[in-house]
VMD Tcl script that builds the backbone (N, CA, C; Angstrom):
set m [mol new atoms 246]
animate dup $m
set s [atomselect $m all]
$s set {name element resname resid chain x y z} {
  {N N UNK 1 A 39.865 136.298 25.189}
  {CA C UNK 1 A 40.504 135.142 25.777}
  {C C UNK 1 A 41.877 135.541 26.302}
  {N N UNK 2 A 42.160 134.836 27.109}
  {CA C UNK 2 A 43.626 135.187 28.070}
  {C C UNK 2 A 44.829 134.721 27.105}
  {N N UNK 3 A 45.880 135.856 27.172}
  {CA C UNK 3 A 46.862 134.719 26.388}
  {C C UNK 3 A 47.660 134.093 26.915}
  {N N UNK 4 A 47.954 133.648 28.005}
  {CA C UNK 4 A 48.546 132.500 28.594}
  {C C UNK 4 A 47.176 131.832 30.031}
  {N N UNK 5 A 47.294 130.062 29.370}
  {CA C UNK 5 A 46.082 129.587 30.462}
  {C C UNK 5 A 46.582 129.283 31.784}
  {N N UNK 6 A 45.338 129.220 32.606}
  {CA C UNK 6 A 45.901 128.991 33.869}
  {C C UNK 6 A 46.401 127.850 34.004}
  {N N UNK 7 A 46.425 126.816 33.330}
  {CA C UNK 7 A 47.322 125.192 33.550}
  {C C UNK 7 A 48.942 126.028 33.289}
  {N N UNK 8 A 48.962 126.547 31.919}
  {CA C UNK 8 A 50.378 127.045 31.427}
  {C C UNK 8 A 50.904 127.758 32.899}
  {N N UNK 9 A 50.312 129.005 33.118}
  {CA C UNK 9 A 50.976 129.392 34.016}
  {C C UNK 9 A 50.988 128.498 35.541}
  {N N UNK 10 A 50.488 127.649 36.109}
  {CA C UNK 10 A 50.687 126.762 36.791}
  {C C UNK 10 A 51.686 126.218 36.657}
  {N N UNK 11 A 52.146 125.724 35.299}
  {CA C UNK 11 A 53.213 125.004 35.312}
  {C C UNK 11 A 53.997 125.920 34.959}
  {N N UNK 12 A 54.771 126.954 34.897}
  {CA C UNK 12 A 55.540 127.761 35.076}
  {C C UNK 12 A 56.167 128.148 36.340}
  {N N UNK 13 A 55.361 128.800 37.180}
  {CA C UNK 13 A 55.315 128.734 38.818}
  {C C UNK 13 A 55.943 128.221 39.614}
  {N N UNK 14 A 55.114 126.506 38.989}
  {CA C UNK 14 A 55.740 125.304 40.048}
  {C C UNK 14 A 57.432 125.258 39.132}
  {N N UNK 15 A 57.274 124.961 38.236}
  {CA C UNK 15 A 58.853 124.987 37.273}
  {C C UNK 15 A 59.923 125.989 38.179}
  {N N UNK 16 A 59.614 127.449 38.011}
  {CA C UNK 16 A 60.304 128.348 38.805}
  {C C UNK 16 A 60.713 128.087 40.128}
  {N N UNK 17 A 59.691 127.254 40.724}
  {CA C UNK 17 A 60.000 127.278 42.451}
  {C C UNK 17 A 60.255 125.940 42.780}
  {N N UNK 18 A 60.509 124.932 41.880}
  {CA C UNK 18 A 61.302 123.885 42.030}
  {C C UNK 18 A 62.635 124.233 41.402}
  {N N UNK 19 A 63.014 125.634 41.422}
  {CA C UNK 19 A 64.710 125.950 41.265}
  {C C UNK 19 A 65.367 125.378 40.079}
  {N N UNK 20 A 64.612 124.766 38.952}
  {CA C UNK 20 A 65.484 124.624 37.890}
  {C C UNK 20 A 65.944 125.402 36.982}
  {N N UNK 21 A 64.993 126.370 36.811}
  {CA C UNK 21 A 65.399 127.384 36.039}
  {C C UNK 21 A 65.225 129.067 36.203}
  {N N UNK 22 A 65.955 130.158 36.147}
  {CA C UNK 22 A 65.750 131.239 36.417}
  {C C UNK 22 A 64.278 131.920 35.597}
  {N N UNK 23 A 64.034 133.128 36.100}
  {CA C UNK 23 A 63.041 133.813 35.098}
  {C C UNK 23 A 63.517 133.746 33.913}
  {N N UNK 24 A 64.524 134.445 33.270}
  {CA C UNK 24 A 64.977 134.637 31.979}
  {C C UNK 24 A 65.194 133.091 31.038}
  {N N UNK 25 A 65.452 131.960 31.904}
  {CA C UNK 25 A 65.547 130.761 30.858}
  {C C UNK 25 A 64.057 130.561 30.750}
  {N N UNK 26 A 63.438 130.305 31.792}
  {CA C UNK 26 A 61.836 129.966 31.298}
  {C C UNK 26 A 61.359 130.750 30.164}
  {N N UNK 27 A 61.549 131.691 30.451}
  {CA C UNK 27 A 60.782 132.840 29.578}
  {C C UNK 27 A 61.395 132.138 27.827}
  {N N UNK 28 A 62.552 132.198 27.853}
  {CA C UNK 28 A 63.184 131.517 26.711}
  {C C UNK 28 A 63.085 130.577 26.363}
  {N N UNK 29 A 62.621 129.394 27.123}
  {CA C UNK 29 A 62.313 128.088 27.113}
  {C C UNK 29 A 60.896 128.059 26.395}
  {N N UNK 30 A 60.292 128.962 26.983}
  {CA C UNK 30 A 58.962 128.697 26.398}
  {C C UNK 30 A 58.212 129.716 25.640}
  {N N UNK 31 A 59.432 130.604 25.024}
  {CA C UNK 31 A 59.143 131.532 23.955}
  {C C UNK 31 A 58.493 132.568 24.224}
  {N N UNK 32 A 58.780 133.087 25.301}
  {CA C UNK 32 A 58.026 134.305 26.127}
  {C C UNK 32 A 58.889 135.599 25.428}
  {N N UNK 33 A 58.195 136.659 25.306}
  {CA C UNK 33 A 59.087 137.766 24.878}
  {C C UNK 33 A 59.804 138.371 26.413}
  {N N UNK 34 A 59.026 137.862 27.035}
  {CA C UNK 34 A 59.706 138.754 28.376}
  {C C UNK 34 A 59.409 137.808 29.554}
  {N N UNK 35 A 60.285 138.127 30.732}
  {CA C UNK 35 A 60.133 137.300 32.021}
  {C C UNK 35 A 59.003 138.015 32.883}
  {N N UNK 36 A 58.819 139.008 32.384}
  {CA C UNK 36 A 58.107 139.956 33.695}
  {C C UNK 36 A 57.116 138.963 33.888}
  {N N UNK 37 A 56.179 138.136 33.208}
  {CA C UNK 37 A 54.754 138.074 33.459}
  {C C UNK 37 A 54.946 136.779 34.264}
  {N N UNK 38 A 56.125 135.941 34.119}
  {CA C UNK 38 A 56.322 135.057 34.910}
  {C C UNK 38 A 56.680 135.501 36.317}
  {N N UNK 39 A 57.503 136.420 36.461}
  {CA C UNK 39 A 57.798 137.253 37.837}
  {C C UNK 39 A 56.394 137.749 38.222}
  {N N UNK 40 A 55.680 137.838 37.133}
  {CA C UNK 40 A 53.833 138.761 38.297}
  {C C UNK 40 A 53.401 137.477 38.800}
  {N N UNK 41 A 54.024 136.488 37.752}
  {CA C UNK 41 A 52.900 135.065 38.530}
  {C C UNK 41 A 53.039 134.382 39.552}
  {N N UNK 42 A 54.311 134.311 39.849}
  {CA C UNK 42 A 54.785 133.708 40.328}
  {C C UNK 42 A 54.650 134.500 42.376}
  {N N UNK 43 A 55.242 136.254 42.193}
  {CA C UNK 43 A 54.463 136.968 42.892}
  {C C UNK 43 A 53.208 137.058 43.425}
  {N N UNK 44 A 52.331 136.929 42.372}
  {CA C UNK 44 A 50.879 136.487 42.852}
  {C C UNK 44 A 50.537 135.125 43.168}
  {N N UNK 45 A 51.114 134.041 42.907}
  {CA C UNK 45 A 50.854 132.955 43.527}
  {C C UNK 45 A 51.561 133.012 45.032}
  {N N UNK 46 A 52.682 133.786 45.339}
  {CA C UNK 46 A 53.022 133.476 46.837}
  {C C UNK 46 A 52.056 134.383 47.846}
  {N N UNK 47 A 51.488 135.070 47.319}
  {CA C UNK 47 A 50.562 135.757 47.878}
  {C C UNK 47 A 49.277 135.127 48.152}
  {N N UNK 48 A 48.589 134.622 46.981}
  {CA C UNK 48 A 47.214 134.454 46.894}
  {C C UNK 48 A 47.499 132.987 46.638}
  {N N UNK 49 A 48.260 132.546 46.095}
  {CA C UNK 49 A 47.757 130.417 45.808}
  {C C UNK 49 A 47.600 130.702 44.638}
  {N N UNK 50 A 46.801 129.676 44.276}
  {CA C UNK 50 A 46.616 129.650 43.216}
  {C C UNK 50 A 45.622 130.492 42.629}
  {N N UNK 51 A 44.625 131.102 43.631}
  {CA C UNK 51 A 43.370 132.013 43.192}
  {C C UNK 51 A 44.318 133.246 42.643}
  {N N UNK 52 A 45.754 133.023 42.674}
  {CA C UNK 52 A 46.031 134.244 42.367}
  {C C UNK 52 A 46.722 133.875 40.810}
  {N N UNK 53 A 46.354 133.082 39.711}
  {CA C UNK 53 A 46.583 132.880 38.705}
  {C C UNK 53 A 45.604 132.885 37.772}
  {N N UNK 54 A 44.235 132.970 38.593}
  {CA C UNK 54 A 43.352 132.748 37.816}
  {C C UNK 54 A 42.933 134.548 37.335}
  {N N UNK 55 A 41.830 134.157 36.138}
  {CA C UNK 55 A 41.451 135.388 35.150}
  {C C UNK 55 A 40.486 135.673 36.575}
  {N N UNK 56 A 40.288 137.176 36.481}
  {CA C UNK 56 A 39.689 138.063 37.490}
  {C C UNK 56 A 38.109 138.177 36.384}
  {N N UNK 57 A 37.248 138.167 37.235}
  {CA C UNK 57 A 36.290 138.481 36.730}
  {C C UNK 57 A 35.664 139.650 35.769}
  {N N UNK 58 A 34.812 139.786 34.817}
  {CA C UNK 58 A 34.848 141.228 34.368}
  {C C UNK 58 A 33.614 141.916 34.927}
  {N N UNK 59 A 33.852 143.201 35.347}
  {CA C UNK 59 A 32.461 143.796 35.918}
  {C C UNK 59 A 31.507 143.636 35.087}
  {N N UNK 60 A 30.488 143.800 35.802}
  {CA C UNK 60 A 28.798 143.163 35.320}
  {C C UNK 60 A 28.603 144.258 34.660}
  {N N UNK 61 A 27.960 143.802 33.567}
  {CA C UNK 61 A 27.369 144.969 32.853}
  {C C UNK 61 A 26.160 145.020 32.941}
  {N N UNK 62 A 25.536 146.331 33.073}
  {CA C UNK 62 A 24.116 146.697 33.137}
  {C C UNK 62 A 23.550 147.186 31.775}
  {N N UNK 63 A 22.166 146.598 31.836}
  {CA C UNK 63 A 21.406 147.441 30.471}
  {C C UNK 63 A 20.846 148.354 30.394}
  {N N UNK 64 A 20.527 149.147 28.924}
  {CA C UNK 64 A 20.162 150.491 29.211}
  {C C UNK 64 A 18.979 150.737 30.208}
  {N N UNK 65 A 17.979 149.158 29.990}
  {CA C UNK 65 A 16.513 149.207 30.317}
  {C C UNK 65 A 16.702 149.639 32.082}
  {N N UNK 66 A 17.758 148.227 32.622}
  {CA C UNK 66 A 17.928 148.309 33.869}
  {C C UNK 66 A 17.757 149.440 34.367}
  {N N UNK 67 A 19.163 150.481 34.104}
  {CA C UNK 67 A 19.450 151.484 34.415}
  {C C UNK 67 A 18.359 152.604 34.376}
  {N N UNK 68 A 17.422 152.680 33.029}
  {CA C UNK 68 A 16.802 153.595 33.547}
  {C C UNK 68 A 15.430 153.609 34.458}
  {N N UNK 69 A 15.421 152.109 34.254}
  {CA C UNK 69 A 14.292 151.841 35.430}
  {C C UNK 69 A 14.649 152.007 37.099}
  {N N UNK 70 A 16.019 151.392 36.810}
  {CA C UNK 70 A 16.556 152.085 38.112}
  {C C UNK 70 A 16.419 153.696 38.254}
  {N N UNK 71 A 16.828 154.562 37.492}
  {CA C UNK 71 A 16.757 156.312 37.808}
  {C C UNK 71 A 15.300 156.358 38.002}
  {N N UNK 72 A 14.129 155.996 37.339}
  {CA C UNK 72 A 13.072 156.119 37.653}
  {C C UNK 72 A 12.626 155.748 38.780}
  {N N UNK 73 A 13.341 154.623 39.366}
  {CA C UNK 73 A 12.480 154.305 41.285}
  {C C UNK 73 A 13.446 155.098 41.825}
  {N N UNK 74 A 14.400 155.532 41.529}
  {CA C UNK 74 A 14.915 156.770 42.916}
  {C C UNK 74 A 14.138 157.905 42.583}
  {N N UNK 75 A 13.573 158.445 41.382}
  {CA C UNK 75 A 12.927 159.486 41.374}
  {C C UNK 75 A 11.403 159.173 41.756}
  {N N UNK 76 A 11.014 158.138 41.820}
  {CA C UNK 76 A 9.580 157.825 42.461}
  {C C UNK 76 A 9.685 157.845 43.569}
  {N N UNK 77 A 10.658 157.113 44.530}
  {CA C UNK 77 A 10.938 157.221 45.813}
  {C C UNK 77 A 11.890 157.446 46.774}
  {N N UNK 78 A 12.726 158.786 45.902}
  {CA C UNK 78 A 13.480 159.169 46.983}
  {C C UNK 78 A 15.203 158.502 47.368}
  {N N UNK 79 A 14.821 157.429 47.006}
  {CA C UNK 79 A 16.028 156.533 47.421}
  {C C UNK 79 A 17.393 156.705 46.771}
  {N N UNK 80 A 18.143 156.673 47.300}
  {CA C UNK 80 A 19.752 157.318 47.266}
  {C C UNK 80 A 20.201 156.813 46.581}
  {N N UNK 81 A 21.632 157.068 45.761}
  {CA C UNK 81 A 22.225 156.943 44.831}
  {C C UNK 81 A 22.807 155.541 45.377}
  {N N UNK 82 A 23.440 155.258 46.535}
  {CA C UNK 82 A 23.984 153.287 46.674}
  {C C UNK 82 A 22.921 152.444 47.131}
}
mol reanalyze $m
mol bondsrecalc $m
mol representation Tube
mol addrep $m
């Protein structure tokens, strides 16, 4: 699980960029050990919006079965590694 949610950091963001408070008071305000992660968020929201606060997906994991049924049809037919 993430340790800060995307509502929290939403409202951090908007807090920051309605100019009331610097990185370092938020961070203190709301018991952060550090400002940085508010400075990444806040960074990534002027970039991306809000898609840029949200948790990133985790790559798909494959099973052993998949996989080796997969090596077995490239070795039945040839077919390339992508």
């Amino acid at each position: 699980m993430a340790k800060y949610s995307e509502e929290f950091k939403i409202k951090l963001v908007t807090e920051y960029l309605n100019g009331n408070l610097g990185y370092k008071l938020l961070a203190k305000k709301y018991n952060m050990p550090s400002q940085t992660p508010i400075q990444d968020w806040v960074r990534s929201y002027k970039i991306k919006g809000i898609e840029g606060l949200k948790r990133r997906k985790m790559k798909e994991a494959y099973s052993v079965q998949f996989k080796m049924d997969t090596i077995q049809f490239m070795v039945e037919t040839g077919a390339s590694f992508q």
